[in-house]
N, C-alpha and C positions, 0 to 999 in steps of 0.2 A: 601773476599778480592776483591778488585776491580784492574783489571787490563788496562794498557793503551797503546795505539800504535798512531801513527799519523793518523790522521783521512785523509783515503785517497780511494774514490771510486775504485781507480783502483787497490785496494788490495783486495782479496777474502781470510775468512780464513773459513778453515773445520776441525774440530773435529770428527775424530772417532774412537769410545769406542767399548768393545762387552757391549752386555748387560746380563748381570744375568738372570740368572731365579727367576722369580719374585711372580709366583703363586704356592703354597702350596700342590693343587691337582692333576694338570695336569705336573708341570714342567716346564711351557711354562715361555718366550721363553725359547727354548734349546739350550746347546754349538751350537756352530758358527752363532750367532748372532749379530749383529752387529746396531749402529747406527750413523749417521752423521749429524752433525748441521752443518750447513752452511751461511754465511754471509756477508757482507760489515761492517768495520768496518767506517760506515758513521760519528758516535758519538764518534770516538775514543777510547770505548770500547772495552774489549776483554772479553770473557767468562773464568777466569780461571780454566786449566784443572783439579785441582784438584776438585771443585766446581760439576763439570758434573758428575765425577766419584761418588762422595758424592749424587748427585742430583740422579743419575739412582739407587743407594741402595738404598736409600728411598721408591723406589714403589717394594721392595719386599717385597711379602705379602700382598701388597696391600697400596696403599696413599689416607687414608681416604676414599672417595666413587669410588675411579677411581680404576677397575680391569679388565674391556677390556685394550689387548694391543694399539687398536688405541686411544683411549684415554689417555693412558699414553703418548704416542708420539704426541697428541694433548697437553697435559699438558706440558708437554718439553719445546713445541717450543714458548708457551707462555710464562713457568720462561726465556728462551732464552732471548728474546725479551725484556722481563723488565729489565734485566740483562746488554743488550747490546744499550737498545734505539736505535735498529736498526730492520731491516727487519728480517725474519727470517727464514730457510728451513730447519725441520729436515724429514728426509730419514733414516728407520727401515728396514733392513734386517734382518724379522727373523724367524728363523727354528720353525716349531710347531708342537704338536702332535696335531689332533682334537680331540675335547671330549667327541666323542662317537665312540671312535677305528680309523683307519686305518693307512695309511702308512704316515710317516712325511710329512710335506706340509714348502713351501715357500711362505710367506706371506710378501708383499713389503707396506710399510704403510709411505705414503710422509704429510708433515703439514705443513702448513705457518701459519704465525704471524707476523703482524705488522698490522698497522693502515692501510697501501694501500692495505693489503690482505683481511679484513672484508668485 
């Protein structure tokens, strides 16, 4: 579904989801995880919210060859982008076990996407 708003620089919208645990093995990410896309609706597009929430269960288990989390949140910000024909920032706060033992870790994973970011 495509959604629309007036296309106007001086609006900024953010989206933030938690995100599931999405790998089989380790768990990762874990509860309180979170992610945020962020934007100008320059095109007058909007990402609708059900869409994201659809999009981030997709990569559990894995999306096709993408099973690092910074690449899942490279791949985000790119469906983002195509989505909204605008610029794009998404920003991953998420909790991780590492995967060979120790104590949980916070791991901060930011991506852009648009044509001026390339």
């Amino acid at each position: 579904m495509i959604r629309t708003c007036e296309a106007d620089s001086k609006t900024a919208i953010h989206h933030v989801l938690p995100v599931p645990s999405c790998c089989p093995v380790s768990g990762n990410p874990r509860p309180g995880s979170s992610i945020r896309v962020s934007y100008l609706p320059t095109s007058g597009l909007v990402v609708p919210v059900e869409d994201l929430e659809r999009m981030l269960d997709e990569y559990v288990g894995g999306f096709g060859n993408i099973r690092a989390q910074e690449e899942m949140i490279q791949h985000i910000a790119d469906r983002c982008t195509e989505a909204v024909k605008s610029r794009v920032r998404v920003r991953a706060d998420l909790m991780i076990l590492p995967p060979f033992g120790g104590d949980e870790q916070r791991m901060v994973v930011t991506a852009r996407a648009g044509t001026e970011s390339r």
